[in-house]
TIVO-2410 file (N, C-alpha, C; in nm, 3 decimals):
# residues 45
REC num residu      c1      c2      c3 atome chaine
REC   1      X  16.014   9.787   6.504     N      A
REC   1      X  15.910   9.718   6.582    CA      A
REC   1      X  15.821   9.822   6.652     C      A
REC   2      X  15.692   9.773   6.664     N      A
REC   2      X  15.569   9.882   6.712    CA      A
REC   2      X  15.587   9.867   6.874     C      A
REC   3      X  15.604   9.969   6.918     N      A
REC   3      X  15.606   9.975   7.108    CA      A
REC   3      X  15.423   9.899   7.147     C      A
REC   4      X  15.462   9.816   7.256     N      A
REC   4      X  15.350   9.781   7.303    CA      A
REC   4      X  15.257   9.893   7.355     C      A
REC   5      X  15.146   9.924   7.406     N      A
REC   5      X  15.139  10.013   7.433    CA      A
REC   5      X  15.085  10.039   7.585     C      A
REC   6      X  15.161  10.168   7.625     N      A
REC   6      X  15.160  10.167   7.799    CA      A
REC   6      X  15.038  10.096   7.811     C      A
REC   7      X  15.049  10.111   7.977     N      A
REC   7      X  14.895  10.055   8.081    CA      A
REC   7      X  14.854  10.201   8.089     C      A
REC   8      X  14.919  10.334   8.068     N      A
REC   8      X  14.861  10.471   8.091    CA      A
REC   8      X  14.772  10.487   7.963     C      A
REC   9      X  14.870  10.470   7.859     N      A
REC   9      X  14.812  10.464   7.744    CA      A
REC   9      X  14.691  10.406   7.692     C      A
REC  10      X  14.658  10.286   7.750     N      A
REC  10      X  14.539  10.194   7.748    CA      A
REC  10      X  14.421  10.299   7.807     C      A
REC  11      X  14.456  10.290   7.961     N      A
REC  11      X  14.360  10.376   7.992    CA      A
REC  11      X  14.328  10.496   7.953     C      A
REC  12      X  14.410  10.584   7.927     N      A
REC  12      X  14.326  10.671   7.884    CA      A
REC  12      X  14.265  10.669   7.745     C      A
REC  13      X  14.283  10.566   7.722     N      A
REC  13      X  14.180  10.501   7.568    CA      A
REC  13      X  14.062  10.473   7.560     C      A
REC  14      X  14.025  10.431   7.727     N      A
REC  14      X  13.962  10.381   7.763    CA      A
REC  14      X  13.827  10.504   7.805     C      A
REC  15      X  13.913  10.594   7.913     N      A
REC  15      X  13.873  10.710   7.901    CA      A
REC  15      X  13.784  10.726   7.843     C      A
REC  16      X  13.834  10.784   7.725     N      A
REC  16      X  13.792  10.846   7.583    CA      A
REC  16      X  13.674  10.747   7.566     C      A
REC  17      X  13.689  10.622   7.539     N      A
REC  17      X  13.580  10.504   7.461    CA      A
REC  17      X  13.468  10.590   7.550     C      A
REC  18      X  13.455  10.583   7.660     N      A
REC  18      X  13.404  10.623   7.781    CA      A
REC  18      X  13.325  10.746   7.782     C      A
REC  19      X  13.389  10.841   7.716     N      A
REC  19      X  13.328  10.998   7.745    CA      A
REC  19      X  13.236  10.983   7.588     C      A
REC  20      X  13.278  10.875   7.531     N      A
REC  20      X  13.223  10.906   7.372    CA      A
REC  20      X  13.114  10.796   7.400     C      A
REC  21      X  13.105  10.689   7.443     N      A
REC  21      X  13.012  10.628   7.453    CA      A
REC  21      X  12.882  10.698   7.534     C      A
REC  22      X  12.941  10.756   7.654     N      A
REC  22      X  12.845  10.840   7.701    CA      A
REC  22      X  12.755  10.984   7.629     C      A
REC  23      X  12.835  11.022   7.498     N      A
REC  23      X  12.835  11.131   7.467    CA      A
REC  23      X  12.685  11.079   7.369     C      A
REC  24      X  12.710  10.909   7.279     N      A
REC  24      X  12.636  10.860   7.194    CA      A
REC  24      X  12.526  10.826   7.300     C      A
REC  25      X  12.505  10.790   7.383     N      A
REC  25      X  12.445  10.746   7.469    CA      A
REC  25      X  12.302  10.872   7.496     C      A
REC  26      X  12.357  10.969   7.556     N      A
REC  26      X  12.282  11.107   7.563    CA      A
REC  26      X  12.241  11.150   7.414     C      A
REC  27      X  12.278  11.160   7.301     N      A
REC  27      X  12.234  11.147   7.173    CA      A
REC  27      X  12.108  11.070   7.127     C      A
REC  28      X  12.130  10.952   7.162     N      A
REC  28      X  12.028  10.865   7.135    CA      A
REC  28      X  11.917  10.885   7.182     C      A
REC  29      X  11.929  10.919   7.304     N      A
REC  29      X  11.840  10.899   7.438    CA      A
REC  29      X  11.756  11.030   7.358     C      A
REC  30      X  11.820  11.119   7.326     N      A
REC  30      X  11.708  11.272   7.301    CA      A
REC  30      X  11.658  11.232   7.205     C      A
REC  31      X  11.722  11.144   7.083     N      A
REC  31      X  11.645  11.081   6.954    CA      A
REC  31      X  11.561  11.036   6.962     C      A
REC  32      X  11.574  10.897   7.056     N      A
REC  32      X  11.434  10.844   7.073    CA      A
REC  32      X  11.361  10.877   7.134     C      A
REC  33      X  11.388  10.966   7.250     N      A
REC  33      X  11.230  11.052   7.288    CA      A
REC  33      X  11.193  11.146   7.189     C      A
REC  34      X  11.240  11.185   7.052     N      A
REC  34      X  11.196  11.256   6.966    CA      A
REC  34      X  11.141  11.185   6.900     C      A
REC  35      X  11.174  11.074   6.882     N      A
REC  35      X  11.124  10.935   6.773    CA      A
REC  35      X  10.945  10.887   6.810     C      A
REC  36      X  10.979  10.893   6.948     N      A
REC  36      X  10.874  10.845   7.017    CA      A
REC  36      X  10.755  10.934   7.046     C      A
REC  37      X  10.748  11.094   7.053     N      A
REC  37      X  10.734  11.215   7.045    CA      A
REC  37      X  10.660  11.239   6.919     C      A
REC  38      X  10.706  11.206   6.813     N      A
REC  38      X  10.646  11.208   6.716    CA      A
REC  38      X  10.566  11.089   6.651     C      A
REC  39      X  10.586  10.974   6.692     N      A
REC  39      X  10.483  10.854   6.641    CA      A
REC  39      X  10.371  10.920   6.757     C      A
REC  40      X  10.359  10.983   6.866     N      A
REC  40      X  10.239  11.003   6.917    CA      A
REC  40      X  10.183  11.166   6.861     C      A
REC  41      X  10.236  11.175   6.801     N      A
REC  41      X  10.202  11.320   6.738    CA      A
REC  41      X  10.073  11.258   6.597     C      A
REC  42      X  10.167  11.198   6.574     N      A
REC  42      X  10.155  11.136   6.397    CA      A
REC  42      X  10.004  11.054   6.469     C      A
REC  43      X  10.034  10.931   6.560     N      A
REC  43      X   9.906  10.904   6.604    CA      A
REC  43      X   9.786  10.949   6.635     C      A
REC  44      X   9.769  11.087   6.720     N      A
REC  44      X   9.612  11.145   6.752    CA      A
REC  44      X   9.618  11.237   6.664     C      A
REC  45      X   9.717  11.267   6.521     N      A
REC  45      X   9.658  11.349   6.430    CA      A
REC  45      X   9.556  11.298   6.342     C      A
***
């Protein structure tokens, strides 16, 4: 049988979801000001 898994265990799962969501988060964020960066580039060319 599979052990339930701790309340420590959870959290620091959670943690993690946490540092990685933030990590995608800051990713994006530089993308689309690059995204956006360049449709105004592409525009007054």
């Amino acid at each position: 049988m599979a052990k339930a898994p701790t309340a420590q265990a959870v959290q620091g799962n959670g943690r993690l979801v946490q540092a990685q969501a933030r990590v995608a988060k800051a990713w994006y964020g530089a993308y689309a000001q690059d995204e956006t960066l360049m449709q105004c580039t592409a525009r007054t060319a």
